[in-house]
NUVEXVO-439436 format. One record per atom (N, C-alpha, C): residue number from 1; residue in one letter; atom name; y, x, z. Coordinates in pm, whole numbers, plus 50000, padded with zeros to 5 digits. Each point is the difference from the previous one (the first is absolute). Layout:
PT  nr rest atom    yy    xx    zz
PT NUM    A   CA     Y     X     Z
...
! end
This chain:
PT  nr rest atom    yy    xx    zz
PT   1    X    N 49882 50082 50000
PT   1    X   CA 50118 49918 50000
PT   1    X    C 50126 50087 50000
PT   2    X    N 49997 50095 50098
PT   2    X   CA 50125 50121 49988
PT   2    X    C 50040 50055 49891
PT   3    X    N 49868 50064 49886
PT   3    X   CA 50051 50038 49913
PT   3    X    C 50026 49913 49884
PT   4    X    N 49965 49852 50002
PT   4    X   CA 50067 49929 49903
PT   4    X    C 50181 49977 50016
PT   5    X    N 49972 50041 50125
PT   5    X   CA 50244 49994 50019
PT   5    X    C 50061 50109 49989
PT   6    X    N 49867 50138 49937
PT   6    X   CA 50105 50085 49961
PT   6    X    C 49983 50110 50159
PT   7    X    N 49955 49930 50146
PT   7    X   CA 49966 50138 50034
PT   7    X    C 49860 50072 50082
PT   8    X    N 50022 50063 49905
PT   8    X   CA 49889 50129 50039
PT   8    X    C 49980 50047 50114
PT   9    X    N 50114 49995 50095
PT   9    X   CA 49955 50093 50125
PT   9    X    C 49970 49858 50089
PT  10    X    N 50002 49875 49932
PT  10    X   CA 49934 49855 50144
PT  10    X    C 49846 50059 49955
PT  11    X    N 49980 50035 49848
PT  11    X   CA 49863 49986 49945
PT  11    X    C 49928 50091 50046
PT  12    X    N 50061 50085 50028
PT  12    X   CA 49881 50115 50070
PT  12    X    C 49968 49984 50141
PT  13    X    N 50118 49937 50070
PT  13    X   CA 49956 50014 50135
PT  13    X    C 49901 49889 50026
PT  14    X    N 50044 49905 49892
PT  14    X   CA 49895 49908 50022
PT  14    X    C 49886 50023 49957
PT  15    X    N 49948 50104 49926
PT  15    X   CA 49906 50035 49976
PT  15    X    C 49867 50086 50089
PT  16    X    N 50130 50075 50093
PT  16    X   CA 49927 50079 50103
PT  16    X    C 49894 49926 50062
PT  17    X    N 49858 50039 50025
PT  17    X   CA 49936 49934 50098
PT  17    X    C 49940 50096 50139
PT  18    X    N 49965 49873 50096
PT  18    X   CA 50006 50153 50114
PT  18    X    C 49943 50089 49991
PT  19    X    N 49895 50030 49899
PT  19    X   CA 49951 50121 49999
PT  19    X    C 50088 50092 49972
PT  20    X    N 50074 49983 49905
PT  20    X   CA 50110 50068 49869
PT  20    X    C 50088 50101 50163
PT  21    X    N 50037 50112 49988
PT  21    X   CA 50074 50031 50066
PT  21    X    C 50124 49990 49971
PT  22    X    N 50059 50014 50157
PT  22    X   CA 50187 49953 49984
PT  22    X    C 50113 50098 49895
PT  23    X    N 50060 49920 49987
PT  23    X   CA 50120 50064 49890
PT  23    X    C 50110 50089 50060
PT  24    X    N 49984 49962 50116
PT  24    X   CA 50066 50051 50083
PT  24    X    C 49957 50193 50042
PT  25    X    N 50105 50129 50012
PT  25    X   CA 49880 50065 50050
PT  25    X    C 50023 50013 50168
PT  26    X    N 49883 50105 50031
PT  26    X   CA 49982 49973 50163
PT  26    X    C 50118 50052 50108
PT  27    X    N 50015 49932 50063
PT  27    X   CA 50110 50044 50065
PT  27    X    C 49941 50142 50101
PT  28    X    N 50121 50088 50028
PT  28    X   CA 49952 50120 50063
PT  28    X    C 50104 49976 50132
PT  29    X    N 49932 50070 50109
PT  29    X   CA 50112 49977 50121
PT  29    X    C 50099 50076 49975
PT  30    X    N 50083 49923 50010
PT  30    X   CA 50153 50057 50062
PT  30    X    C 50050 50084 50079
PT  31    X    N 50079 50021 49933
PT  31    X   CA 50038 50159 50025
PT  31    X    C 50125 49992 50094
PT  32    X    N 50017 50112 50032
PT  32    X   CA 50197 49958 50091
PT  32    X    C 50051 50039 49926
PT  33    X    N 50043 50040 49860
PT  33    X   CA 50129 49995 49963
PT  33    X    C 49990 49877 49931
PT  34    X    N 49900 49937 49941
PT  34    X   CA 49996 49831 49934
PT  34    X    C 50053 49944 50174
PT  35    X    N 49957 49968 50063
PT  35    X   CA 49995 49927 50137
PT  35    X    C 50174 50046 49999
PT  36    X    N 50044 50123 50010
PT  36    X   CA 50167 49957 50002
PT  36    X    C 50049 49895 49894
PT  37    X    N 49995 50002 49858
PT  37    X   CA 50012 49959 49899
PT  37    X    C 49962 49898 49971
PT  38    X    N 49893 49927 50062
PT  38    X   CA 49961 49867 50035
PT  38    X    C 50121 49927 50130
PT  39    X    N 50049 50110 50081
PT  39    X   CA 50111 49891 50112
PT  39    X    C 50096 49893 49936
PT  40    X    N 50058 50034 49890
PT  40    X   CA 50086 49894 49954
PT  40    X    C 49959 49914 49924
PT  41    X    N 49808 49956 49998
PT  41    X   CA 49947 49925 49881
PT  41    X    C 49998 49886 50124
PT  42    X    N 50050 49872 49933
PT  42    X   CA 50022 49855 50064
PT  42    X    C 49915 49917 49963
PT  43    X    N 49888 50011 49902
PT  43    X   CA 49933 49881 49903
PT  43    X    C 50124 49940 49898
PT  44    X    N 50084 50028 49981
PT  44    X   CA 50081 49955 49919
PT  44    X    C 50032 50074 49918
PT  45    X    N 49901 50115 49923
PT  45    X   CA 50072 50089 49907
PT  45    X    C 50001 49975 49893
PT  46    X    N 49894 49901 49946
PT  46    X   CA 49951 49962 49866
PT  46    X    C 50118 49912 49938
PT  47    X    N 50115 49998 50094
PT  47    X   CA 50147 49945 49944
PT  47    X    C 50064 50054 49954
PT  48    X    N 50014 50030 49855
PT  48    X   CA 50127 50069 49951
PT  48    X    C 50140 49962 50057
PT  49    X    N 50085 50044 50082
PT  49    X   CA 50109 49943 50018
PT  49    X    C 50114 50070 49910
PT  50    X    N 49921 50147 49891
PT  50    X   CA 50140 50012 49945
PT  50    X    C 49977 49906 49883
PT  51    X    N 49899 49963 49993
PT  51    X   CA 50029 49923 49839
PT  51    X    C 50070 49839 50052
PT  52    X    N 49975 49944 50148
PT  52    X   CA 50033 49918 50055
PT  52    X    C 50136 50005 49962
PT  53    X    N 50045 50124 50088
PT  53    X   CA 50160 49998 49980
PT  53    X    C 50076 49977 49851
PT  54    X    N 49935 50045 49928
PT  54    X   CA 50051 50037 49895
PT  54    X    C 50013 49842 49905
PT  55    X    N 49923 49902 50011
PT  55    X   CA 49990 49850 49972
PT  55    X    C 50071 49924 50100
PT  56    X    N 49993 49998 50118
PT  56    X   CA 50086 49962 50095
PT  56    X    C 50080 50044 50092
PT  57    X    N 50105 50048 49946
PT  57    X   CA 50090 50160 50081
PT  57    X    C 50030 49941 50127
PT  58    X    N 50021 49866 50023
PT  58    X   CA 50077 50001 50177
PT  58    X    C 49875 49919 50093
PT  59    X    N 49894 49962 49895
PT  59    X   CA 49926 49973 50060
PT  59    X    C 49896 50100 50163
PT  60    X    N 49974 49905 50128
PT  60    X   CA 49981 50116 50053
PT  60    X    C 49920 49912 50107
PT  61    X    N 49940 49909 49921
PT  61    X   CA 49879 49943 50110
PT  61    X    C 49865 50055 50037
PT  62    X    N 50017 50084 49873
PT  62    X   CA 49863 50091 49993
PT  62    X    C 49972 50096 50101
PT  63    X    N 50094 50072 50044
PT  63    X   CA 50063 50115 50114
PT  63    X    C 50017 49899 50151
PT  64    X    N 50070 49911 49952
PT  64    X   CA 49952 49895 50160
PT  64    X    C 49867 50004 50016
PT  65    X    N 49904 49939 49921
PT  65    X   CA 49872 49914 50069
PT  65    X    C 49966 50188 50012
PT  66    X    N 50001 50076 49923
PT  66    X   CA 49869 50159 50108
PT  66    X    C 50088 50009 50101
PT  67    X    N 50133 50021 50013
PT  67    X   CA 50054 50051 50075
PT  67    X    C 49953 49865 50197
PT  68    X    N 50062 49872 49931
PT  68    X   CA 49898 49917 50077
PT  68    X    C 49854 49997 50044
PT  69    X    N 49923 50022 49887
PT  69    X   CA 49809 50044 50048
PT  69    X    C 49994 50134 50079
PT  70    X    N 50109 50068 49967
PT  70    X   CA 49921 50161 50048
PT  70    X    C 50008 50013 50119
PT  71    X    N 49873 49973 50071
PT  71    X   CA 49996 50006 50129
PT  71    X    C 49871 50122 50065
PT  72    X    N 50012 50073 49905
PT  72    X   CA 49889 50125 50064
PT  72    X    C 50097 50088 50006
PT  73    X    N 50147 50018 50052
PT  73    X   CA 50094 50146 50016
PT  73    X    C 50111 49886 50122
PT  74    X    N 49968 50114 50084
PT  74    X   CA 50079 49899 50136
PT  74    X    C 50131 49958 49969
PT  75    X    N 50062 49928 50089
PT  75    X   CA 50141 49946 49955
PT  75    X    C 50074 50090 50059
PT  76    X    N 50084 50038 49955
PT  76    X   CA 50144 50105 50100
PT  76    X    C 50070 49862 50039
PT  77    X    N 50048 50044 50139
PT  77    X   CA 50089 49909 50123
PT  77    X    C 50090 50068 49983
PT  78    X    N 50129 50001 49982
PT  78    X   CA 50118 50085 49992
PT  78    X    C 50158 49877 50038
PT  79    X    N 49978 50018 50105
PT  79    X   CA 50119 49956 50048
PT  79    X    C 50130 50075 50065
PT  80    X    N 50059 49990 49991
PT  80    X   CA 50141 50132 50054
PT  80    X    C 50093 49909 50119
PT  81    X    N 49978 50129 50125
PT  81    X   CA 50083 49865 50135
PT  81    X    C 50127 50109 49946
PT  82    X    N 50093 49871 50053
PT  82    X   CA 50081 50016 49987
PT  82    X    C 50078 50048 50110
PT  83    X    N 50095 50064 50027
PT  83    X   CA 50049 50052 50149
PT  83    X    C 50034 49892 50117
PT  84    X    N 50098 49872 49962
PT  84    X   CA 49961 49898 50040
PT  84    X    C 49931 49934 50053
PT  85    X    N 49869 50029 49946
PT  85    X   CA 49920 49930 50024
PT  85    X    C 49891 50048 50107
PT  86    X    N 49956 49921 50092
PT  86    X   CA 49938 50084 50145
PT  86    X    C 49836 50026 49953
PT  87    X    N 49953 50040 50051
PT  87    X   CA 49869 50085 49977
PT  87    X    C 49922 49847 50041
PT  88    X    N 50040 49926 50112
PT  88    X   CA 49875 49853 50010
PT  88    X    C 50013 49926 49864
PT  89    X    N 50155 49949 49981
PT  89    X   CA 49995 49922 49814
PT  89    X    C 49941 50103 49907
PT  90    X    N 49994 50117 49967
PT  90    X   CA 49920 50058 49931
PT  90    X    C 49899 50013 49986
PT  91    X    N 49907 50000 50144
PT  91    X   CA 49895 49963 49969
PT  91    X    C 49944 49877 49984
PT  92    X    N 50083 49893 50011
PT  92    X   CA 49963 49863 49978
PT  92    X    C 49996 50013 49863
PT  93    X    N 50102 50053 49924
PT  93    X   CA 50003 49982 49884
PT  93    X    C 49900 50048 49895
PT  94    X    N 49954 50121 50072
PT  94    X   CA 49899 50075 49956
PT  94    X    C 49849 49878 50015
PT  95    X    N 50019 49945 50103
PT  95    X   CA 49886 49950 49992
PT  95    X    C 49987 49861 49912
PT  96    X    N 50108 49948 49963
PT  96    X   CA 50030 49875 49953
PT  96    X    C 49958 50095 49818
PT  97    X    N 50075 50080 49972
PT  97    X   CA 49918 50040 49893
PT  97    X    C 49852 50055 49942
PT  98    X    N 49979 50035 50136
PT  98    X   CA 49869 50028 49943
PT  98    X    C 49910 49905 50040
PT  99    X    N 49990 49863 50068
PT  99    X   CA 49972 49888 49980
PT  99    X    C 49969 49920 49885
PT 100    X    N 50182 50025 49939
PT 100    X   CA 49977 49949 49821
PT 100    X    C 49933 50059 49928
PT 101    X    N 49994 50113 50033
PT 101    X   CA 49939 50117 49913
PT 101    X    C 49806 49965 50003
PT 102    X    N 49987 49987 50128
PT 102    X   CA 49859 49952 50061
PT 102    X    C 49972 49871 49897
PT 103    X    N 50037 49880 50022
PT 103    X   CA 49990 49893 49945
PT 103    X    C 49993 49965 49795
PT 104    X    N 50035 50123 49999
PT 104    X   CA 50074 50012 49828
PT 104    X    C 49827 50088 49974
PT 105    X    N 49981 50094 50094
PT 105    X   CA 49857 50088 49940
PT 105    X    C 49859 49911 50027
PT 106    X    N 50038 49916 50125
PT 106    X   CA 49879 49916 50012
PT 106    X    C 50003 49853 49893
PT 107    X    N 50055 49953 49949
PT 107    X   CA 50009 49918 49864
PT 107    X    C 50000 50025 49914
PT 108    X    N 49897 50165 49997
PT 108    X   CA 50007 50033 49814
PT 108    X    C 49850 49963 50007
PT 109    X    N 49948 49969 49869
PT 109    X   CA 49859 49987 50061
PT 109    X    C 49939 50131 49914
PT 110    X    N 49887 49975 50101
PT 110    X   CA 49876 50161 50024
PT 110    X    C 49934 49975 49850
PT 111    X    N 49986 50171 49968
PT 111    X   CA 49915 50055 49883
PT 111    X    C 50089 50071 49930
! end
């Protein structure tokens, strides 16, 4: 059926049977300089975002939702007291943010 629409690569895979070995080749363990080079992989790479940009220049929902999913690199808390401001409201404040912060990582959902 694949190759009557023209493609070839549905037709082969559909062709594979389990005996047939994978197309794939074998993966080898990982190394630490891949393992650095893997830190900034999100599951979201298979997104071109420059060709994105380049069709939709101000578009930038794409960069929200990873920037929203990416929840395997901790959040930075960065709040600045102000002189004013006493060390007890600071830490209220501190804690009132990382509350939100709490609530925002536990409503992403897991996987």
């Amino acid at each position: 059926m694949a190759s009557r629409t023209g493609r070839q690569d549905m037709a082969e895979l559909a062709s594979l049977t389990p005996e047939t070995p994978s197309v794939r080749p074998p993966m080898s363990a990982p190394r630490e300089k891949e393992d650095a080079e893997n830190e900034n992989e999100d599951g979201m790479e298979h997104l071109d975002e420059e060709v994105l940009k380049l069709r939709f220049p101000r578009d930038v929902r794409v960069r929200e939702v990873r920037k929203l999913l990416q929840s395997s690199r901790p959040v930075p808390i960065t709040i600045k007291q102000l002189p004013e401001v006493s060390d007890h409201h600071f830490m209220e404040k501190q804690e009132k943010v990382l509350l939100a912060i709490c609530i925002r990582t536990m409503a992403l959902p897991v996987g």
